[in-house]
MARVEXKE-843434 format. One line per field, with one value per residue (C-alpha): residue number from 1; residue in three letters; chain; x, y, z. Coordinates in Angstrom, 1 decimal, padded with zeros to 4 digits. Layout:
<nodes>
i = [NUM; ...]
aa = [Ala; ...]
ch = [A; ...]
xx = [X; ...]
yy = [Y; ...]
zz = [Z; ...]
</nodes>
This chain:
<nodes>
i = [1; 2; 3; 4; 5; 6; 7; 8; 9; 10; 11; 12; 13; 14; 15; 16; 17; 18; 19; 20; 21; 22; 23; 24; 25; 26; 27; 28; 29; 30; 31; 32; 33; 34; 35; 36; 37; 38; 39; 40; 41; 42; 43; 44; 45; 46; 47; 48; 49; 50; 51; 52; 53; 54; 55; 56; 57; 58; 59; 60; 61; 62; 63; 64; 65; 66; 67; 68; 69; 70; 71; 72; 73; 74; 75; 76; 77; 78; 79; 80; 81; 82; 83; 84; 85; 86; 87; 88; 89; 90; 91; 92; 93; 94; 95; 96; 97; 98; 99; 100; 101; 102; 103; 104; 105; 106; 107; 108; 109; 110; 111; 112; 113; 114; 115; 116; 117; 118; 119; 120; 121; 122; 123; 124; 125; 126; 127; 128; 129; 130; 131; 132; 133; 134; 135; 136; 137; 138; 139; 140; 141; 142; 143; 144; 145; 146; 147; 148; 149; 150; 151; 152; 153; 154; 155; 156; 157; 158; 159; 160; 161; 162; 163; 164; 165; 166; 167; 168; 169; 170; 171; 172; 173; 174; 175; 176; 177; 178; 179; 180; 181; 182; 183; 184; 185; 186; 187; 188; 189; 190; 191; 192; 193; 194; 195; 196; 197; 198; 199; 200; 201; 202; 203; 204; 205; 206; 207; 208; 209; 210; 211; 212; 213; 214; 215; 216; 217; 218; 219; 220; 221; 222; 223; 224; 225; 226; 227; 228; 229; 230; 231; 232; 233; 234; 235; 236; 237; 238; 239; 240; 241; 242; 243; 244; 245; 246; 247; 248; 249; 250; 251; 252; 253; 254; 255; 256; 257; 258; 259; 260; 261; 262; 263; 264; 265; 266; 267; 268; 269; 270; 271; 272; 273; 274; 275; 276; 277; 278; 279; 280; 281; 282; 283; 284; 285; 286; 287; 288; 289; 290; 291; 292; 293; 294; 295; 296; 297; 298; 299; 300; 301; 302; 303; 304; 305; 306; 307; 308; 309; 310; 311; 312; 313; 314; 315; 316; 317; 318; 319; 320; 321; 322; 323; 324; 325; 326; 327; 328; 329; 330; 331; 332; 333; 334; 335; 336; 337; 338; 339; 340; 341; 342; 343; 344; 345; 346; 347; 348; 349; 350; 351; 352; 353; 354; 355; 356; 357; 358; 359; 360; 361; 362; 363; 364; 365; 366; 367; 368; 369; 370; 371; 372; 373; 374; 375; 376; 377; 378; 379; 380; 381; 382; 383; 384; 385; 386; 387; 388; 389; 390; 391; 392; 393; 394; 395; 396; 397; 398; 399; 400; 401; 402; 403; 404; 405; 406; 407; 408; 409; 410; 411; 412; 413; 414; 415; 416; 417; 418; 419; 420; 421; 422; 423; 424; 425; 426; 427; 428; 429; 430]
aa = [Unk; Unk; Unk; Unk; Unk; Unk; Unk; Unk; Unk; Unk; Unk; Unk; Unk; Unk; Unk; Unk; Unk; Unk; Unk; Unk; Unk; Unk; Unk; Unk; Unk; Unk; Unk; Unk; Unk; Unk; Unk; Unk; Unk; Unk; Unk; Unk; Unk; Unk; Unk; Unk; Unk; Unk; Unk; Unk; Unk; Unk; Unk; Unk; Unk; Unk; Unk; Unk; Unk; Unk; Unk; Unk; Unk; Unk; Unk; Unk; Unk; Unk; Unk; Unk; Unk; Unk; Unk; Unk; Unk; Unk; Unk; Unk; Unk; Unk; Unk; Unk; Unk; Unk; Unk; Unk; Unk; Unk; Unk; Unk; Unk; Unk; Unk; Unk; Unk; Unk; Unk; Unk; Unk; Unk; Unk; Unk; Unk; Unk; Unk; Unk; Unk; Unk; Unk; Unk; Unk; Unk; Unk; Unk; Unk; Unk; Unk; Unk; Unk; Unk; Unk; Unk; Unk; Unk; Unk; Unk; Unk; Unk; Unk; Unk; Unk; Unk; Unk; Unk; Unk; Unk; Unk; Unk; Unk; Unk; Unk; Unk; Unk; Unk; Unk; Unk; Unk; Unk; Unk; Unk; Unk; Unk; Unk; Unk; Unk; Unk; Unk; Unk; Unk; Unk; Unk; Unk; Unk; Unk; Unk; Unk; Unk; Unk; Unk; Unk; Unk; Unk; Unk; Unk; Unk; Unk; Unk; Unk; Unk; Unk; Unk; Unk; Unk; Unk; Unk; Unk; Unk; Unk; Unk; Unk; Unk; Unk; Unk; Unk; Unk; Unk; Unk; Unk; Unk; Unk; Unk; Unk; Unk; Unk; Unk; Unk; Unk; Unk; Unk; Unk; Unk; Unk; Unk; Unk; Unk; Unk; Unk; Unk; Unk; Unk; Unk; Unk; Unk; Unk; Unk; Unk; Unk; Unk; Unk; Unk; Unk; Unk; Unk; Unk; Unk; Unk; Unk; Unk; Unk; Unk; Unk; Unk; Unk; Unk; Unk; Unk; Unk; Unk; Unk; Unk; Unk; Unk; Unk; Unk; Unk; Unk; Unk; Unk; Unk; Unk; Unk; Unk; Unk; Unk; Unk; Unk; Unk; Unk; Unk; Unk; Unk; Unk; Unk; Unk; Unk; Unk; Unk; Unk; Unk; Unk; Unk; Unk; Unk; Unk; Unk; Unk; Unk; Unk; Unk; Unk; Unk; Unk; Unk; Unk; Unk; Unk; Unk; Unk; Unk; Unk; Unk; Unk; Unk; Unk; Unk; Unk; Unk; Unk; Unk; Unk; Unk; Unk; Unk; Unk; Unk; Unk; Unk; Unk; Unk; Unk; Unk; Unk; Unk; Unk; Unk; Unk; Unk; Unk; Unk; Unk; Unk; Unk; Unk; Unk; Unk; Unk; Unk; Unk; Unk; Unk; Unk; Unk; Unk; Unk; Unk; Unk; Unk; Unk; Unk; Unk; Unk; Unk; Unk; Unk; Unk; Unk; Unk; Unk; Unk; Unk; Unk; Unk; Unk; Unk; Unk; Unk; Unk; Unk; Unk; Unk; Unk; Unk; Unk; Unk; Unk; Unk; Unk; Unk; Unk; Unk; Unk; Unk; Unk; Unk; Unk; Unk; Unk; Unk; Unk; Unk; Unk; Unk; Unk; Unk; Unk; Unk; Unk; Unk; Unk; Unk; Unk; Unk; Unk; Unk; Unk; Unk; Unk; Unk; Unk; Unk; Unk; Unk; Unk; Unk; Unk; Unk; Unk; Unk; Unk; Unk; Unk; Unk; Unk; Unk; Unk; Unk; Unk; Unk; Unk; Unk; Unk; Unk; Unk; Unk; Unk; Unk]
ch = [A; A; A; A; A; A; A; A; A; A; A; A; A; A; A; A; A; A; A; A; A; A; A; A; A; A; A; A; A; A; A; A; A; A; A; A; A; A; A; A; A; A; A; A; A; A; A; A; A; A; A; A; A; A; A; A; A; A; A; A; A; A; A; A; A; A; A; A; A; A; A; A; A; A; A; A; A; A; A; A; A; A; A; A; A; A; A; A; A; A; A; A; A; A; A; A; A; A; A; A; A; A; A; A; A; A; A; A; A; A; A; A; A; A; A; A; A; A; A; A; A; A; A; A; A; A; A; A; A; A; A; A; A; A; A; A; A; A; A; A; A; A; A; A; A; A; A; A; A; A; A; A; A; A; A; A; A; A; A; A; A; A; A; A; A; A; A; A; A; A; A; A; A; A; A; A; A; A; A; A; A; A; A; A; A; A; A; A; A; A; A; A; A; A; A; A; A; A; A; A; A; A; A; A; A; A; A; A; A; A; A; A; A; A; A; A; A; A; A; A; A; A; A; A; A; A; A; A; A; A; A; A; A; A; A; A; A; A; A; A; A; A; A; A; A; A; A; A; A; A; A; A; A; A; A; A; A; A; A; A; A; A; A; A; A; A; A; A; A; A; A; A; A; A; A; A; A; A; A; A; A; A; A; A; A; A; A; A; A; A; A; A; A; A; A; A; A; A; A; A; A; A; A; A; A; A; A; A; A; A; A; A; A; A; A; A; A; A; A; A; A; A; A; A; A; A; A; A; A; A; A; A; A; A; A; A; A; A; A; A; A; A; A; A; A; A; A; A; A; A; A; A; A; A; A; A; A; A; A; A; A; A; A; A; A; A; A; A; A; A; A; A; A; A; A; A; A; A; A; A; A; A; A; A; A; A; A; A; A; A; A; A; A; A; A; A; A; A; A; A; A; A; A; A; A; A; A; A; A; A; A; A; A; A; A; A; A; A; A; A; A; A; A; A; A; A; A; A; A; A]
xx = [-007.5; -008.4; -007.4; -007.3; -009.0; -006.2; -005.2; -006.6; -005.2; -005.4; -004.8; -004.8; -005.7; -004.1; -004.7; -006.0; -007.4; -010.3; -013.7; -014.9; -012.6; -010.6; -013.7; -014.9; -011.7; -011.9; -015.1; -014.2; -011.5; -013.6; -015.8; -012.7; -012.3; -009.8; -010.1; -009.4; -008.8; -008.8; -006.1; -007.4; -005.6; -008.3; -012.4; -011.6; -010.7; -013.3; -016.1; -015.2; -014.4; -018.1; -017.6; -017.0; -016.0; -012.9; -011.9; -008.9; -008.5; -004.8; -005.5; -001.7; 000.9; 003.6; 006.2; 003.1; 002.5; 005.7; 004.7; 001.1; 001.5; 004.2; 001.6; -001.5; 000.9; 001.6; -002.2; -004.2; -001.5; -001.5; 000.1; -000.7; -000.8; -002.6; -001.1; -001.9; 001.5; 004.4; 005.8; 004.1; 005.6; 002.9; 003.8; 007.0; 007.2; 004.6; 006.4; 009.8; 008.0; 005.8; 009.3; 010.8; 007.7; 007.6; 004.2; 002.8; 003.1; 000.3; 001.1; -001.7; -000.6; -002.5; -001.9; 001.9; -000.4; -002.9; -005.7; -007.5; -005.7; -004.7; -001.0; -000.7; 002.6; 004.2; 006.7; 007.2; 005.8; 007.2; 010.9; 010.4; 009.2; 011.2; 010.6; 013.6; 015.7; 014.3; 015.9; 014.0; 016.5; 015.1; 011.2; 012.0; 012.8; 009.8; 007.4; 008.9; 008.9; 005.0; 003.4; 003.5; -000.1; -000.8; -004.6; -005.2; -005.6; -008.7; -008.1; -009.8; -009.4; -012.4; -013.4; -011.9; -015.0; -015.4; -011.8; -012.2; -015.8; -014.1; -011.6; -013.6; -016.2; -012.8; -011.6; -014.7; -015.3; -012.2; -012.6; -016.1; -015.1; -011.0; -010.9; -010.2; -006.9; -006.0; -002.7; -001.8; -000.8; -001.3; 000.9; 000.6; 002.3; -001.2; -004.0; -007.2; -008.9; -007.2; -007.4; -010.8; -011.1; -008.6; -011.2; -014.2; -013.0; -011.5; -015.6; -016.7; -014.4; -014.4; -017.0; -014.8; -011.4; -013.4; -013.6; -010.0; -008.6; -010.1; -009.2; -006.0; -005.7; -006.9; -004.5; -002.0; -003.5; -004.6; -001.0; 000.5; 004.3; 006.0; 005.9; 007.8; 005.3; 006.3; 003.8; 003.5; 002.6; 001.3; 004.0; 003.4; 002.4; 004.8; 006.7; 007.5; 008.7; 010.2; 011.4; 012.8; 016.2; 013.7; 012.2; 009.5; 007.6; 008.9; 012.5; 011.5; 009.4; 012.8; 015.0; 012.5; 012.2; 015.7; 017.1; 014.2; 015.5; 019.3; 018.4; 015.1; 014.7; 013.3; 009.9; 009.4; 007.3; 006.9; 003.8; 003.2; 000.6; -001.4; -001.8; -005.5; -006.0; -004.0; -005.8; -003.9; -001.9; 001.0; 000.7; 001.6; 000.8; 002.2; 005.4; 005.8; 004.6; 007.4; 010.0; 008.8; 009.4; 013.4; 014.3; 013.0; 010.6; 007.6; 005.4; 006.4; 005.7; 001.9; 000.1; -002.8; -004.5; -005.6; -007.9; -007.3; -003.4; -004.3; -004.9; -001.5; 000.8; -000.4; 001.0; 003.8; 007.6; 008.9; 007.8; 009.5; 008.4; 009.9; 008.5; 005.0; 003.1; 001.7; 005.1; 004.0; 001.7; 004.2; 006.3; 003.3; 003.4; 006.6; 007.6; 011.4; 011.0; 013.0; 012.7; 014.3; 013.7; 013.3; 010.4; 009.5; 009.8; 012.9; 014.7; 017.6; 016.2; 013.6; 014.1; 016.6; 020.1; 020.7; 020.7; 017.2; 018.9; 020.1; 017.1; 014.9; 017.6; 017.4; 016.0; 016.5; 014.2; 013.0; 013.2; 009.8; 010.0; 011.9; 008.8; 006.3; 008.2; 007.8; 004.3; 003.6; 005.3; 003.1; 000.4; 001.2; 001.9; 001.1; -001.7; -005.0; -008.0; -010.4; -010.1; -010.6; -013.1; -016.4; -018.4; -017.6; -014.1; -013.9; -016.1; -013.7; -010.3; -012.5; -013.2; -008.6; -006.9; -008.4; -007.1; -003.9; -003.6; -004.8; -002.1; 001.2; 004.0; 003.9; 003.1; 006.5; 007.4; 004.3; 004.9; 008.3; 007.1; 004.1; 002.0; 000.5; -003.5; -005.4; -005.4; -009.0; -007.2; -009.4; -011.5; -013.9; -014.1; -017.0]
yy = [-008.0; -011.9; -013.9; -017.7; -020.0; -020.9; -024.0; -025.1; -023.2; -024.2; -021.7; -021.1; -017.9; -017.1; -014.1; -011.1; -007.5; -007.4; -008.3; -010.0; -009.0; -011.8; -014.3; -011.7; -013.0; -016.6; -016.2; -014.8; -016.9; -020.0; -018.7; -018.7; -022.3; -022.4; -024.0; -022.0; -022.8; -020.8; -021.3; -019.2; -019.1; -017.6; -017.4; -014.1; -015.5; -018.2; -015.9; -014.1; -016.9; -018.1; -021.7; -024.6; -026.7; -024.8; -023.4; -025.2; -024.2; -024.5; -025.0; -026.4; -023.6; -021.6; -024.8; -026.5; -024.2; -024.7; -028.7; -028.3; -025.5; -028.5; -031.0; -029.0; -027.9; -031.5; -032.7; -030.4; -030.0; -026.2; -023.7; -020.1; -018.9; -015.2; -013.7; -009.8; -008.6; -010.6; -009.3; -011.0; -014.8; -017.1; -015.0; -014.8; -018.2; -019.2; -017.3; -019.0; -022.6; -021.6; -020.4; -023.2; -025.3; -023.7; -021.7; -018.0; -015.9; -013.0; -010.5; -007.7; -004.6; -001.3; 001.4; 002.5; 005.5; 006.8; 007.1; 005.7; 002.7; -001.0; -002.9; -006.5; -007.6; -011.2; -012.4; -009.6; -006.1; -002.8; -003.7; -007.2; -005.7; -005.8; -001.4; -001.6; -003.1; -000.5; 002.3; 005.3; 005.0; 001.1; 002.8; 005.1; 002.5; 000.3; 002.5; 003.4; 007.3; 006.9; 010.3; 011.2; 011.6; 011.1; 011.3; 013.4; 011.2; 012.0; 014.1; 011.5; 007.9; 006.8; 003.5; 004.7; 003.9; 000.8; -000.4; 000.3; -001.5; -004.4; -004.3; -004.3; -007.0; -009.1; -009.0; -009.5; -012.6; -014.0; -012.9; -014.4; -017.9; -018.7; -021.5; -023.9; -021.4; -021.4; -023.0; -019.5; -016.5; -013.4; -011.9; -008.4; -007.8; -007.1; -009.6; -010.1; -007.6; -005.1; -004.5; -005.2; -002.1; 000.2; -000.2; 000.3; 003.2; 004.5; 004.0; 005.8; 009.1; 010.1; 012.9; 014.1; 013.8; 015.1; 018.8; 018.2; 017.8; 020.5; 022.9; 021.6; 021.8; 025.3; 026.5; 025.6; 026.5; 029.6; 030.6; 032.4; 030.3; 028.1; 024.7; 020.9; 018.4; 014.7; 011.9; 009.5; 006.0; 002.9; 002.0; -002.1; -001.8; -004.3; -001.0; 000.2; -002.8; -004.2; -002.0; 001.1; 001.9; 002.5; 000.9; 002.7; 005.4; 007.3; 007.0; 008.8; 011.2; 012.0; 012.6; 014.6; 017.1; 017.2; 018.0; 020.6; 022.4; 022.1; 023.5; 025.0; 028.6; 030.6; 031.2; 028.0; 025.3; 021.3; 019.7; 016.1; 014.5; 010.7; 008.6; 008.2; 004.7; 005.7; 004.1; 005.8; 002.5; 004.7; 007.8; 010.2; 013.9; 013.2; 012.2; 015.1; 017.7; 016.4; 016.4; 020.1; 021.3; 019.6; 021.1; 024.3; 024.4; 023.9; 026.7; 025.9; 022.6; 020.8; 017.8; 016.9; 013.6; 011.9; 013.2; 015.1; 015.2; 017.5; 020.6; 020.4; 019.5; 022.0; 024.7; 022.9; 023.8; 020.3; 016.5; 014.0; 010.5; 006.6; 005.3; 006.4; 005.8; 009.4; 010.2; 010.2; 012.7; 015.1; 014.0; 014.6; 018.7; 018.7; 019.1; 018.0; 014.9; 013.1; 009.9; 007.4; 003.6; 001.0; 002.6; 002.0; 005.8; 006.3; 007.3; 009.6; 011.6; 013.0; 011.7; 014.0; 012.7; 015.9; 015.0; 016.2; 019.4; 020.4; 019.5; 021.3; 024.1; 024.5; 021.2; 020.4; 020.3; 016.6; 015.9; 016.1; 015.0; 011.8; 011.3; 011.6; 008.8; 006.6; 007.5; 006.7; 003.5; 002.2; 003.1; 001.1; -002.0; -002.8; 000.3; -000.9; 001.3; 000.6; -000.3; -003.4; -002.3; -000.6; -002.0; 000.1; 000.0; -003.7; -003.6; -001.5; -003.6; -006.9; -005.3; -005.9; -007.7; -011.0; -010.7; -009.8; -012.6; -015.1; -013.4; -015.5; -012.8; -010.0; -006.7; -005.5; -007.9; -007.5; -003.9; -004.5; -007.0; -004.7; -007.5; -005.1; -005.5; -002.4; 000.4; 001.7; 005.0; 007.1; 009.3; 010.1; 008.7; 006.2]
zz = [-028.2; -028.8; -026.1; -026.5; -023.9; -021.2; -020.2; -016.7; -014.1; -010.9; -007.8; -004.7; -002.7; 000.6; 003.4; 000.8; 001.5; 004.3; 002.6; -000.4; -002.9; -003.1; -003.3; -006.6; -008.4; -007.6; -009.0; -012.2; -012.7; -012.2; -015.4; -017.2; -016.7; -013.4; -010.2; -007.0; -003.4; -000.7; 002.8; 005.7; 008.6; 010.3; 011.2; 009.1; 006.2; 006.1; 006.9; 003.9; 001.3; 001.7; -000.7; 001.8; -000.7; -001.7; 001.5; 003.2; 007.1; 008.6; 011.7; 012.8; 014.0; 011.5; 011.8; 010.0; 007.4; 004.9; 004.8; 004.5; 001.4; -000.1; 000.4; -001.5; -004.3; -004.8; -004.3; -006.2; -009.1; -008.0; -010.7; -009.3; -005.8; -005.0; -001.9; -000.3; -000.1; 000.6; 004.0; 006.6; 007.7; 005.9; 002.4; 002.4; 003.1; 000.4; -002.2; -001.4; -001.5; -004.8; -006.4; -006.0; -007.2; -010.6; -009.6; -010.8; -008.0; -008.0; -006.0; -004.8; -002.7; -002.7; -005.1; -005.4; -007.1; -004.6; -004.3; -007.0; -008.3; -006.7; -007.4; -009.2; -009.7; -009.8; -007.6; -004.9; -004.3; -002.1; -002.0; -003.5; -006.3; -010.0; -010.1; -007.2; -010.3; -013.4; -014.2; -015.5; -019.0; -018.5; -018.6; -021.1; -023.3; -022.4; -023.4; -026.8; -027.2; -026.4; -025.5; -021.8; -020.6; -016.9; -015.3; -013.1; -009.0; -007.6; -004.3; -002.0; -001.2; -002.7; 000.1; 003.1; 005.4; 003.4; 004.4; 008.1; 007.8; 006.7; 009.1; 012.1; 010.9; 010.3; 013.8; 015.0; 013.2; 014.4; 018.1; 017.9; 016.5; 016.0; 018.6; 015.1; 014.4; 018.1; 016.9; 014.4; 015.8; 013.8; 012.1; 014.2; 017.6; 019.2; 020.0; 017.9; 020.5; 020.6; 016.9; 016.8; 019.8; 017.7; 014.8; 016.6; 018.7; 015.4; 014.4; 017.0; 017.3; 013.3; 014.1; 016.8; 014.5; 011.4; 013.4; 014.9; 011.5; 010.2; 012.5; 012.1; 008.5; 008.8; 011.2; 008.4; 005.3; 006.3; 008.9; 006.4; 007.0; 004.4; 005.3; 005.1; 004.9; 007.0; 005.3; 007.6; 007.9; 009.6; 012.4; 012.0; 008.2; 005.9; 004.1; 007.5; 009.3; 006.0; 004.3; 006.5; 008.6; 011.8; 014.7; 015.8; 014.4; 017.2; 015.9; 012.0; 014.4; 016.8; 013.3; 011.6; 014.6; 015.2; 012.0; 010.9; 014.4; 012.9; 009.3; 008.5; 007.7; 011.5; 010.1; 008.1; 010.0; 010.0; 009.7; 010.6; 008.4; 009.9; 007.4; 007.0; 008.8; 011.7; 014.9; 017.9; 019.1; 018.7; 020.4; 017.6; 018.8; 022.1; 021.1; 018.0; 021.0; 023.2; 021.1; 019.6; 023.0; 023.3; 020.3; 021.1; 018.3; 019.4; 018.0; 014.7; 014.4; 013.8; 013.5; 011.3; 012.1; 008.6; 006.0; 002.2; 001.6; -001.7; -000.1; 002.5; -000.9; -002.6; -000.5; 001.2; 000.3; 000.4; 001.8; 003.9; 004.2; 005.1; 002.3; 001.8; -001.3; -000.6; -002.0; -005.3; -005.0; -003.8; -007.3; -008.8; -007.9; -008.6; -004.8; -003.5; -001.4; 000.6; 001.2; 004.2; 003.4; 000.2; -001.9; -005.7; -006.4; -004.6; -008.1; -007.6; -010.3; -008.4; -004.8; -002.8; -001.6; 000.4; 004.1; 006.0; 007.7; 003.9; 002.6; 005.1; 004.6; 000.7; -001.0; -004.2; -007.0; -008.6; -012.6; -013.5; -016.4; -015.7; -012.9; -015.8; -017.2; -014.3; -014.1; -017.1; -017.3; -013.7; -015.2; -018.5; -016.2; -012.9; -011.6; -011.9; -011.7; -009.1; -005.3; -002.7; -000.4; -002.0; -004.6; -007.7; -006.9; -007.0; -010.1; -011.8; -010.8; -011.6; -015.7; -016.4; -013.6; -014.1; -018.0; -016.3; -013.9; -017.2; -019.2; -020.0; -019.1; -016.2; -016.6; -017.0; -019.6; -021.4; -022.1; -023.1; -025.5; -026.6; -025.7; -022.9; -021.8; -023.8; -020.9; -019.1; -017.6; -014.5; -015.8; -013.0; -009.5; -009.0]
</nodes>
């Protein structure tokens, strides 16, 4: 496809992914005649911008931050802004200000397909996103009768160590040297140093919770029970606190338990499953063990901190999530799911209405076929191969989403208008 040269963009980056991935765009862009900027908020951020000369500290407090973001638009003529989901304070506040102002909003959120794919969308992403509004008639018709052929995930999450790398060296960085930011809280209910200890003792104990989890997953694979699969997430990640009817983890945890004991089958068993970054500020095992016991079910329920999802899915009976991306992969097998909170899958042609005792009782099968569709149709638009953390993954998301960024209409609208960027679908993990 022959693209023209743009006009001059200019844009501005805010908080993005942990590491340099954000800086590997600016870059890009600049070669395609743009000029970027960079807000940090934090010694984080700057450490990891690495140009001086288009890095813009705010170093005032959140009251400062919608007048300052008014006063750059204004200054440097801004006409996109780039933004790492849209859920925490200084985003949603840039995207309602950058709305307003006319600008491109380029939204970045990680894979709504797991695990080998990344999200860019404009406007909003998770429940902001325009899939909460498409119909699967609405994708059907999008993608124009086009065969239905879906790649295969890969079974792992190709940069995991990469992204808790990054993580820690963040937090350090700002522990070492945020006195300039004193004024910006983050966006997180726990200080600087305690996530920076949370990574690092994370660091420490993976040998340790490598042997755990595979006794673990063992114990289940190998018990000889049916099974109902809970995928679950980060307690203070965005799709969680944003999007979901609950609290605390501990609440999802209490229902779960609770209504498995009222429904489920005698010798079927629950299995809780971490997600794979889970860092122990929320005392998951403890609290599933406790509430096993009240409902009388304790030696039928288990709990599996992190590691492959593939291998549980592909023997369980059913999965239950908030709002998990992992979701998909249970779609995927053609498992019933049920799902609690705002998701982008959360279809009613293949996401269960049933409550969870009926469900855990005798759940109901998903269309698969109207799931290929919506496969199909993500990966036609916003899923873009590649990853944010390790090298080749960033080299793979660098070789379409700059084009897509450049490109005058959304992914959504592009396909509609079968103006859509020539597809590069996984074929083999990097």
């Amino acid at each position: 496809m022959m693209h023209m040269r743009p006009q001059r963009r200019n844009v501005l980056f805010l908080q993005g992914p942990h590491g340099p991935f954000f800086r590997a765009i600016a870059q890009m862009l600049r070669a395609a005649g743009c000029r970027t900027w960079r807000v940090g908020f934090n010694q984080g951020d700057q450490a990891f911008w690495a140009d001086d000369d288009s890095y813009i500290p705010h170093d005032g407090g959140p009251q400062d931050w919608p007048g300052h973001l008014a006063g750059l638009i204004a200054r440097l003529g801004l006409t996109d802004i780039v933004i790492y989901g849209d859920a925490r304070p200084v985003h949603a506040r840039a995207v309602e200000i950058a709305r307003a102002a006319g600008l491109t909003i380029h939204v970045f959120e990680e894979g709504y397909l797991r695990p080998y794919w990344i999200t860019y969308e404009r406007d909003g992403s998770n429940g902001n996103s325009r899939l909460m509004r498409l119909s699967i008639d609405d994708m059907r018709a999008a993608l124009g009768g086009a065969a239905v052929e879906l790649p295969d995930a890969p079974a792992r999450w190709g940069d995991m160590r990469q992204h808790i790398f990054y993580g820690a060296l963040y937090h350090a960085m700002v522990l070492a040297g945020n006195g300039r930011y004193r004024n910006m809280p983050p966006h997180r209910a726990l200080t600087v140093a305690q996530e920076l200890q949370l990574y690092l003792r994370r660091l420490a104990r993976m040998p340790l919770h490598a042997v755990e989890r595979a006794l673990a997953t063992r114990r289940v694979r190998h018990g000889g029970f049916p099974y109902h699969l809970v995928l679950l997430q980060l307690e203070h990640d965005a799709s969680f606190q944003s999007y979901s009817p609950y609290a605390t983890m501990t609440e999802f945890l209490d229902v779960c338990v609770a209504e498995f004991a009222a429904g489920a089958p005698g010798h079927h068993h629950l299995v809780f499953k971490a997600h794979p970054l889970e860092d122990g500020r929320v005392p998951l095992r403890r609290h599933i063990r406790r509430l096993a016991r009240a409902h009388g079910v304790g030696a039928r329920v288990h709990f599996v901190r992190g590691g492959k999802l593939a291998g549980l899915l592909d023997h369980a009976c059913s999965a239950v999530t908030v709002n998990s991306t992992s979701g998909q992969q249970a779609l995927l097998r053609g498992l019933p799911l049920k799902v609690f909170g705002d998701a982008v899958y959360a279809k009613p042609e293949f996401v269960s209405d049933q409550s969870l005792a009926a469900f855990f009782a005798r759940p109901d099968r998903p269309d698969a076929q109207a799931y290929r569709v919506y496969r199909q149709y993500l990966l036609e638009t916003s899923q873009v191969p590649g990853g944010f953390y390790s090298a080749r993954g960033r080299q793979r998301a660098l070789r379409r989403v700059v084009d897509m960024m450049l490109a005058p209409m959304d992914p959504y609208d592009a396909l509609r208008a079968g103006r859509s960027e020539p597809r590069a679908h996984l074929a083999t993990v990097p």
